[in-house]
N, CA, C and O atoms as a GROMACS GRO file, in nm:
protein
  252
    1UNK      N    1   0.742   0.866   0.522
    1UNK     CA    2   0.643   0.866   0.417
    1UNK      C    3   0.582   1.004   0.400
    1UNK      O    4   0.519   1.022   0.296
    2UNK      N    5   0.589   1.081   0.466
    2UNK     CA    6   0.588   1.216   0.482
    2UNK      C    7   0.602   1.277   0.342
    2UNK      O    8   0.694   1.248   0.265
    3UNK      N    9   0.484   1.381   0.310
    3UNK     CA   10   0.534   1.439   0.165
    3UNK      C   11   0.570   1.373   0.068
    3UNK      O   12   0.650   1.423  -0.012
    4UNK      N   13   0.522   1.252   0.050
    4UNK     CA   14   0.556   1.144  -0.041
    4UNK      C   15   0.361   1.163  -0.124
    4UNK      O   16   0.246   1.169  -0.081
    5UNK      N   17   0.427   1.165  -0.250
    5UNK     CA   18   0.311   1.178  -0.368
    5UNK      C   19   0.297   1.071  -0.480
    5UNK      O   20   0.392   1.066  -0.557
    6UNK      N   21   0.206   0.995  -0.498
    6UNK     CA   22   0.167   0.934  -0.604
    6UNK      C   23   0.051   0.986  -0.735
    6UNK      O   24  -0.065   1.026  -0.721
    7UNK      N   25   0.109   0.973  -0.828
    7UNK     CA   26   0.029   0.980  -0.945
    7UNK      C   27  -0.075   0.846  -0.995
    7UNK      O   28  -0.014   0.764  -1.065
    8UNK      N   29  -0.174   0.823  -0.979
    8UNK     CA   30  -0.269   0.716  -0.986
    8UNK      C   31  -0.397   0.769  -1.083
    8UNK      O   32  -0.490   0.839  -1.044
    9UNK      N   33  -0.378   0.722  -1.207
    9UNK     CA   34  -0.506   0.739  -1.298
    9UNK      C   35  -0.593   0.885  -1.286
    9UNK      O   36  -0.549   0.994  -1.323
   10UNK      N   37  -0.706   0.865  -1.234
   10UNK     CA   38  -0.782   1.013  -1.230
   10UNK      C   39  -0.718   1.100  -1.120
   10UNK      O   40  -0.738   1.222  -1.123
   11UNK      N   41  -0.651   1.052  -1.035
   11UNK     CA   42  -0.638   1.103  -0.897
   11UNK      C   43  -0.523   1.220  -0.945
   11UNK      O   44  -0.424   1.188  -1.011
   12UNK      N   45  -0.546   1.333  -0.911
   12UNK     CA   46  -0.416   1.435  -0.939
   12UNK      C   47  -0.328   1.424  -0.803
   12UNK      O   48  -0.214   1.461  -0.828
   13UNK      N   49  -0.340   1.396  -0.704
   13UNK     CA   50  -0.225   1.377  -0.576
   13UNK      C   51  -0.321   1.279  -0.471
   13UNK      O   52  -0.433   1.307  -0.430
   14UNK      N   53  -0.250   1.169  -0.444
   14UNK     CA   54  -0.243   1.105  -0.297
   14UNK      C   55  -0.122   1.152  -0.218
   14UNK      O   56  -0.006   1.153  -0.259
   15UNK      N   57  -0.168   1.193  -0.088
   15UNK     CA   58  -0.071   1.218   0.022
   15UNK      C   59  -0.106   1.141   0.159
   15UNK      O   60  -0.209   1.150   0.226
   16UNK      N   61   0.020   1.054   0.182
   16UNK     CA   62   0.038   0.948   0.290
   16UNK      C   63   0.046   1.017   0.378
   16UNK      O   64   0.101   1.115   0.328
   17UNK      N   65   0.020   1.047   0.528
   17UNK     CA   66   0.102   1.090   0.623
   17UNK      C   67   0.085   1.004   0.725
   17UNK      O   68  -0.024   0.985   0.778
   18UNK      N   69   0.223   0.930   0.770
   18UNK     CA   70   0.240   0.801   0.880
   18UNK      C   71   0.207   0.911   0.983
   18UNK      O   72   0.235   1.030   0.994
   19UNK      N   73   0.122   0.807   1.068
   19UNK     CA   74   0.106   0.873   1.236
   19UNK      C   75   0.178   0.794   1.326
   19UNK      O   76   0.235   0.834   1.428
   20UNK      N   77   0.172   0.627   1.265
   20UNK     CA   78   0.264   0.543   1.351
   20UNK      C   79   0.253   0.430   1.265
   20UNK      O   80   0.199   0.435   1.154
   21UNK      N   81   0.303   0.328   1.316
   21UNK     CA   82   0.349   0.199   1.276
   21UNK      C   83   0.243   0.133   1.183
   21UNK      O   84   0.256   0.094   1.067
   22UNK      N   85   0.105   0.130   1.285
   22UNK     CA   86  -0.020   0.091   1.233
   22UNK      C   87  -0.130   0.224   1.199
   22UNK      O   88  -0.249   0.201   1.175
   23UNK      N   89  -0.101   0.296   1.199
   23UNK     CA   90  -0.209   0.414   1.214
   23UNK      C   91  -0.135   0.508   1.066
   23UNK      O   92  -0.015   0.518   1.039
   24UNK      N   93  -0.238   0.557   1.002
   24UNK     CA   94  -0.162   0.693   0.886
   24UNK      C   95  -0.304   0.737   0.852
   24UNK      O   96  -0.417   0.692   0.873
   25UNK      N   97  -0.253   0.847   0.789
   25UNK     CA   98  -0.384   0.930   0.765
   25UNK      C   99  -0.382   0.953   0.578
   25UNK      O  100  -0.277   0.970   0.515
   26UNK      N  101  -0.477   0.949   0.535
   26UNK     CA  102  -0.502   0.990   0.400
   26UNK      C  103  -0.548   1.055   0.333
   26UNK      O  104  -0.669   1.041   0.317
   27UNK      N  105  -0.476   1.162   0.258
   27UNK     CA  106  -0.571   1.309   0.198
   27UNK      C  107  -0.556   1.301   0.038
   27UNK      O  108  -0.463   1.264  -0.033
   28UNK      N  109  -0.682   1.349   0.011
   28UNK     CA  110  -0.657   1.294  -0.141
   28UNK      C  111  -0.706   1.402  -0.229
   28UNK      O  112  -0.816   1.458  -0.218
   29UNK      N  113  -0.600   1.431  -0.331
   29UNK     CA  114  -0.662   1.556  -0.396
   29UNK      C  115  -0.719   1.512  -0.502
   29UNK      O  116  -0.634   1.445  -0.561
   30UNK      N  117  -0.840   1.512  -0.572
   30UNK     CA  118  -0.856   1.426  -0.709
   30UNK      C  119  -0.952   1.451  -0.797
   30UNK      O  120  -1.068   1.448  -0.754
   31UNK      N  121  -0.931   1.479  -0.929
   31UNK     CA  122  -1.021   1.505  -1.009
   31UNK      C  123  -1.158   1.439  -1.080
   31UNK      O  124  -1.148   1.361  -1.175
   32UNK      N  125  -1.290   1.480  -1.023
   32UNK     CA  126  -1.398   1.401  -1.040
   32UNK      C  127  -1.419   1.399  -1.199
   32UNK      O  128  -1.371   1.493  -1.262
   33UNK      N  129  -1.502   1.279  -1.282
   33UNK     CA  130  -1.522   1.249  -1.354
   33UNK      C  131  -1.622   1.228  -1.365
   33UNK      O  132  -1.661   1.119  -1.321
   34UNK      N  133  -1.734   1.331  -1.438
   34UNK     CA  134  -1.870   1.328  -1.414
   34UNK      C  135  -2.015   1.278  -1.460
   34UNK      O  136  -2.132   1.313  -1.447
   35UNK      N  137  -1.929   1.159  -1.534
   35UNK     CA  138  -1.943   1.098  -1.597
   35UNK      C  139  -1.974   0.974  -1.483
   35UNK      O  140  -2.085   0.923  -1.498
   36UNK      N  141  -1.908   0.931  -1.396
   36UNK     CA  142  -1.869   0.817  -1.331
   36UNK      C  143  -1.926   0.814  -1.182
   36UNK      O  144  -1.869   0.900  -1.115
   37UNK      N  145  -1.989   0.766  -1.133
   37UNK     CA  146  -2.077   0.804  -0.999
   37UNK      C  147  -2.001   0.730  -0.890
   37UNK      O  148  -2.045   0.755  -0.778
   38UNK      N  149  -1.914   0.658  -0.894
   38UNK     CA  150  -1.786   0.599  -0.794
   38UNK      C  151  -1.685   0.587  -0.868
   38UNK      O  152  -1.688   0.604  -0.990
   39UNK      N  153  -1.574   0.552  -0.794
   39UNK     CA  154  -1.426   0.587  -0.817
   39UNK      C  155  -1.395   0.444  -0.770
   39UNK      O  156  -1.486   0.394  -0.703
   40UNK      N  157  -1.298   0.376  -0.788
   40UNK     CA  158  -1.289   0.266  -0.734
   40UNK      C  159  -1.105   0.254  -0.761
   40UNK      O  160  -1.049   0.251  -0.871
   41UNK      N  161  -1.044   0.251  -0.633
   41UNK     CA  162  -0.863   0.266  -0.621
   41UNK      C  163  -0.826   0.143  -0.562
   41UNK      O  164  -0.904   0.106  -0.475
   42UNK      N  165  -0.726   0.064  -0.584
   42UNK     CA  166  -0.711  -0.047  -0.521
   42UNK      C  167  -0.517  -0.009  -0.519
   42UNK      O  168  -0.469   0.037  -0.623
   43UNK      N  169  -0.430  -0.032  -0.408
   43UNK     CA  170  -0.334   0.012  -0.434
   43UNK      C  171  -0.292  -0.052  -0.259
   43UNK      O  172  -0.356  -0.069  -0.155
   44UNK      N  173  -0.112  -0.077  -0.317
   44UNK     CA  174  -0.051  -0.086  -0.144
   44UNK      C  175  -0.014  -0.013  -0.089
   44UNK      O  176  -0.002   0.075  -0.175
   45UNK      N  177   0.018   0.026  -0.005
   45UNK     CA  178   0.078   0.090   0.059
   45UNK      C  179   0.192   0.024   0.166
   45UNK      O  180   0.148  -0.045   0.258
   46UNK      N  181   0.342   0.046   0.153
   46UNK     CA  182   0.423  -0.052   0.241
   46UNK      C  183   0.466   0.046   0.330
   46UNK      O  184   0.501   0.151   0.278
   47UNK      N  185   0.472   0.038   0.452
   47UNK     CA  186   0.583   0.115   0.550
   47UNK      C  187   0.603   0.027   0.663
   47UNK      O  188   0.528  -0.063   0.698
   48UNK      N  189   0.714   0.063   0.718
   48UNK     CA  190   0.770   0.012   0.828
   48UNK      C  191   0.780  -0.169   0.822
   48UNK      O  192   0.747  -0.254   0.905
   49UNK      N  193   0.810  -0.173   0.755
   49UNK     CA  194   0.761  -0.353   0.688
   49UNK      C  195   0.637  -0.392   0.684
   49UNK      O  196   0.622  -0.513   0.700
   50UNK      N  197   0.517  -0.311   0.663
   50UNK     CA  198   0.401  -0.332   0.678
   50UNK      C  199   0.306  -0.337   0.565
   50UNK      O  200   0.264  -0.233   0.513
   51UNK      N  201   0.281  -0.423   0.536
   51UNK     CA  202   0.164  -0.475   0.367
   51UNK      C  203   0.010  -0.372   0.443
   51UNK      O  204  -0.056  -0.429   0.529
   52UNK      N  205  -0.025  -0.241   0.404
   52UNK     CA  206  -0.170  -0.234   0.415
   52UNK      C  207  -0.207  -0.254   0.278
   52UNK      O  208  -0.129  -0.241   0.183
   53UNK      N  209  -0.330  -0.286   0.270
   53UNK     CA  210  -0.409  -0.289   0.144
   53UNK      C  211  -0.542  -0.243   0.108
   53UNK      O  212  -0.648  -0.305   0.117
   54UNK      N  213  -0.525  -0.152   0.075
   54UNK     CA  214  -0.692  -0.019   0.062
   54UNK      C  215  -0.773  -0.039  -0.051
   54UNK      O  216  -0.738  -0.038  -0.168
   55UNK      N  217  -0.860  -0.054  -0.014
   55UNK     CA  218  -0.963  -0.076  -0.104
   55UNK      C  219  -1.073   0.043  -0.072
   55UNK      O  220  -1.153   0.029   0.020
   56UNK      N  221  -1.071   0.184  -0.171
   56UNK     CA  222  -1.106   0.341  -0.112
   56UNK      C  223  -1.255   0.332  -0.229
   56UNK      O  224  -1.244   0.279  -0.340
   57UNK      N  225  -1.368   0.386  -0.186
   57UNK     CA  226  -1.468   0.387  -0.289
   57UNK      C  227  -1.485   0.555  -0.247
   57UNK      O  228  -1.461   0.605  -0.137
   58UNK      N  229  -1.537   0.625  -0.373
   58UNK     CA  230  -1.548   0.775  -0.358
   58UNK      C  231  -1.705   0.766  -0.427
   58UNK      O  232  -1.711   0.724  -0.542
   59UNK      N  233  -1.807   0.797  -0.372
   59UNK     CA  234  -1.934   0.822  -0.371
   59UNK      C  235  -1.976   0.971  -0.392
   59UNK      O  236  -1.994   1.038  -0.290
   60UNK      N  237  -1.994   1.034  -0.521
   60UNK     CA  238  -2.041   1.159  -0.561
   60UNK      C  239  -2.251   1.126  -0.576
   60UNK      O  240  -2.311   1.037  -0.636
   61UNK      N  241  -2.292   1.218  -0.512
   61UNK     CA  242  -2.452   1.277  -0.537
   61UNK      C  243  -2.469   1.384  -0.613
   61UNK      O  244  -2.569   1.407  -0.681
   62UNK      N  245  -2.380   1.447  -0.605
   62UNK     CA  246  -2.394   1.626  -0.660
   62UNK      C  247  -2.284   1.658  -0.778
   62UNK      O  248  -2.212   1.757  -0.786
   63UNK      N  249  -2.291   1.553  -0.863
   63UNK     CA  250  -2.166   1.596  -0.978
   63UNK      C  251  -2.262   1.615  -1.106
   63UNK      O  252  -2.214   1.646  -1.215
   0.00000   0.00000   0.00000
């Protein structure tokens, strides 16, 4: 899953990086809308035969 990129609505890059089976890390590059005071992403993610399901809220004070 490595270097693997999704395009998702406001978001200009999600990047997966598996650490293990159950464990991955998530970096997210994404363009705020300043207009909008949370972000709200709902999306799967499958690896290793594994259903996670993220439910990510992005909380801006200073936009």
């Amino acid at each position: 899953m490595n270097g693997k990129y999704l395009e998702y609505g406001i978001f200009k890059r999600i990047e997966f990086k598996l650490i293990s089976k159950d464990h991955f890390l998530l970096i997210s590059n994404f363009v705020i809308n300043s207009k909008r005071k949370m972000l709200d992403l709902d999306f799967t993610l499958r690896a290793h035969n594994v259903s996670l399901r993220l439910k990510l809220f992005f909380q801006h004070s200073n936009i």
